[in-house]
Every structure is written in C-alpha cells, then in structure tokens.
NUDO-993735 format. One line per 3 residues: number of its first residue (from 1); for each residue y, z, x of N, C-alpha, C. Coordinates in nm, 2 decimals. Example, Ala and Ser with C-alpha at 12.3 -4.5 7.8 and 13.67 -1.06 7.14 Angstrom:
# residues 2
1> -0.57 0.78 1.32 -0.45 0.78 1.23 -0.33 0.78 1.32 ~ -0.22 0.71 1.28 -0.11 0.71 1.37 0.00 0.79 1.29 .
END
This chain:
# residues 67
1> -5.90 9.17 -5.95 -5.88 9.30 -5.89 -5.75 9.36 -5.95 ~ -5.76 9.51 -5.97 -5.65 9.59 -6.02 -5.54 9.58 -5.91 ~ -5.42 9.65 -5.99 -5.32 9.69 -5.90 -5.36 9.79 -5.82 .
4> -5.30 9.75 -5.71 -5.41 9.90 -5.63 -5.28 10.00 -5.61 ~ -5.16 9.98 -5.65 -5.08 10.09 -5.65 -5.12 10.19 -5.79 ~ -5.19 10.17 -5.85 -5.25 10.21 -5.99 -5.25 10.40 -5.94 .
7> -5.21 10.50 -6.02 -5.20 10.59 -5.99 -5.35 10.64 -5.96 ~ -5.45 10.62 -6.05 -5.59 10.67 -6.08 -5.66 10.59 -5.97 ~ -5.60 10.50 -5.90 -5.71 10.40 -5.79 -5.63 10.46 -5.65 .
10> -5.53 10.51 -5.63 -5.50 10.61 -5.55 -5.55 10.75 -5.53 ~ -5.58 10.79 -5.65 -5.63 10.91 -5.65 -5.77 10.93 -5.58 ~ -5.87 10.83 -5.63 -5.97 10.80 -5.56 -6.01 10.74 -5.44 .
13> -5.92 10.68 -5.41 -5.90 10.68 -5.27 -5.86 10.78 -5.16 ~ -5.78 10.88 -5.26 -5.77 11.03 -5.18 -5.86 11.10 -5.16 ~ -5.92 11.10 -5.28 -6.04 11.19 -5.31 -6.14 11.14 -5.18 .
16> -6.20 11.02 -5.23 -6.28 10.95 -5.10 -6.25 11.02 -4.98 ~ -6.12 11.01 -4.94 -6.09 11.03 -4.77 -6.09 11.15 -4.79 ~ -6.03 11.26 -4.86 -6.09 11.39 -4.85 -6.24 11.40 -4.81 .
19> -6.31 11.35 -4.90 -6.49 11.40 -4.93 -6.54 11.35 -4.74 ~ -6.46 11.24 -4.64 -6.54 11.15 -4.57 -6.47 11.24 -4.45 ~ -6.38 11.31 -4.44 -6.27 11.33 -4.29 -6.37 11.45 -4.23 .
22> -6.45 11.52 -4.36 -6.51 11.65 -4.25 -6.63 11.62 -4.22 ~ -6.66 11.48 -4.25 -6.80 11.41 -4.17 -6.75 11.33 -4.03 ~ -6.65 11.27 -4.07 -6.62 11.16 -3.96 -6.57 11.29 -3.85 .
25> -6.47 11.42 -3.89 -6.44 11.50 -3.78 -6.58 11.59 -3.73 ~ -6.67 11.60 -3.76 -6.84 11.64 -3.73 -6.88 11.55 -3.61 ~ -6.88 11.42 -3.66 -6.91 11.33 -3.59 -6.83 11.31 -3.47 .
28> -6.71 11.33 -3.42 -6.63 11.36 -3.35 -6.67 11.44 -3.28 ~ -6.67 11.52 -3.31 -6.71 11.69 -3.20 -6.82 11.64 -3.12 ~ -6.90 11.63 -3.23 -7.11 11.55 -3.16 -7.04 11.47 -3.00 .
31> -6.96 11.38 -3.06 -6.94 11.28 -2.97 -6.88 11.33 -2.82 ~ -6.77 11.39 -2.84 -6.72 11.49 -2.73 -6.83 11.56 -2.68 ~ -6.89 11.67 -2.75 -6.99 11.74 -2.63 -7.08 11.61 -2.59 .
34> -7.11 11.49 -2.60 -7.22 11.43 -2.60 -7.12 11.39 -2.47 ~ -7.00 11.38 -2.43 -6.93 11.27 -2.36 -6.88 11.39 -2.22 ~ -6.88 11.51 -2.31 -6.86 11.63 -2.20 -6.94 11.65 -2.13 .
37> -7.10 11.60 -2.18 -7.18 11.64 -2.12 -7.20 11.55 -2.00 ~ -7.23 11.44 -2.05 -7.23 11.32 -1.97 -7.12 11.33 -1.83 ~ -7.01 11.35 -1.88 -6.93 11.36 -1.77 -6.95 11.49 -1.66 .
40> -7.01 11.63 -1.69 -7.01 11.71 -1.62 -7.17 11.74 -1.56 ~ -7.27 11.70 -1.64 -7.39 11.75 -1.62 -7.43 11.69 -1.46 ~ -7.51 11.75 -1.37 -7.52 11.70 -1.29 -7.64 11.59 -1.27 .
43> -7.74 11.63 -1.36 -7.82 11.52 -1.37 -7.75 11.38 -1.43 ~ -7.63 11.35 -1.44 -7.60 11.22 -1.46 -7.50 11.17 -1.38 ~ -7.52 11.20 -1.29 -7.45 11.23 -1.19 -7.45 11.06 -1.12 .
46> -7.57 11.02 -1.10 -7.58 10.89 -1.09 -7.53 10.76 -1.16 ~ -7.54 10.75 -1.26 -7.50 10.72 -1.36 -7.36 10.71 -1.36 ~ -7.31 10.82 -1.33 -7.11 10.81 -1.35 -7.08 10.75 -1.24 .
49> -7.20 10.74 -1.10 -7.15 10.63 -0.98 -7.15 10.55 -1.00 ~ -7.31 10.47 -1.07 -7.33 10.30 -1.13 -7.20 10.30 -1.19 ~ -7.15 10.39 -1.32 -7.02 10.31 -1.40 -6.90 10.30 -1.26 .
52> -6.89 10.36 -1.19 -6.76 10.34 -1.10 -6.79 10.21 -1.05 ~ -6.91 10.14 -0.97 -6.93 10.07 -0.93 -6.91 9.93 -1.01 ~ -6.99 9.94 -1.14 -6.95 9.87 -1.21 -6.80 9.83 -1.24 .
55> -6.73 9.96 -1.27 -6.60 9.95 -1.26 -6.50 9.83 -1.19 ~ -6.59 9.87 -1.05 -6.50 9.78 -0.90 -6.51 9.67 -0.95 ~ -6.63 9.65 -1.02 -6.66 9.46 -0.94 -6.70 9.39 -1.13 .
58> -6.61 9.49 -1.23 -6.59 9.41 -1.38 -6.49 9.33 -1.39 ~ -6.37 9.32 -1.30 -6.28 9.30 -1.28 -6.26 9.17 -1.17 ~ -6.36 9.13 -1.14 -6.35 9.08 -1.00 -6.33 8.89 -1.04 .
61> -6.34 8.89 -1.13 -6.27 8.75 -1.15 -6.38 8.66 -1.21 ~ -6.52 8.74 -1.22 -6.61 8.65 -1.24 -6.59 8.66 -1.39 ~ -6.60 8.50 -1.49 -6.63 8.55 -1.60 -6.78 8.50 -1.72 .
64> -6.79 8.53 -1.83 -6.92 8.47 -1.89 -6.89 8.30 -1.90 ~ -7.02 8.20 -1.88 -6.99 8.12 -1.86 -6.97 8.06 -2.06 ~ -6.89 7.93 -2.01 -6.83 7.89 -2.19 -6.87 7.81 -2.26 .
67> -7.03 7.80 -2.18 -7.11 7.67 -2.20 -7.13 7.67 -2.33 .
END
C-alpha cells in the first residue's frame, strides 16, 4: 500500500467525497420525510403506541439468553 498522505491519493479521495455527499444528503432528506411522516401521519398512529410500549418494557431487565 502507498503512502496515503500522497498528494494525488488525497485528491481522490476528495474528489470521491465530493461526487458521493449529494447522494448520501438525497438520501437524507428521503429519510426525514419518511421519519416525518411516520411520526405525524395519523394512520401510524398505532404503531408510535406499540414503539412506546415497547419502550416501557425494553428496559425492564430481561435480557437475550447466553446460551
């Protein structure tokens, strides 16, 4: 393996994260309305009670067995 401080193996590595940040921030947004929606829609309304419930009793001391 090269030096990775190598000017030209930095550069592409910039380049890279340039070419990949306005997919991963795309994918971002998707995720948010997907998570806005979830959280406000009323049809999931149920759903956001099971997670509370779940909530109460993830904590409750039981754990997976270590068999």
């Amino acid at each position: 393996m090269g030096d990775l401080s190598h000017p030209k193996r930095f550069k592409r590595t910039k380049v890279s994260k340039l070419q990949v940040e306005p997919d991963v921030a795309s994918c971002d947004e998707k995720l948010e309305e997907v998570a806005n929606e979830f959280a406000t829609h009323p049809d999931f309304a149920e759903a956001r009670k099971d997670r509370l419930l779940w909530d109460s009793t993830s904590l409750d001391g039981l754990t997976r067995s270590t068999r």
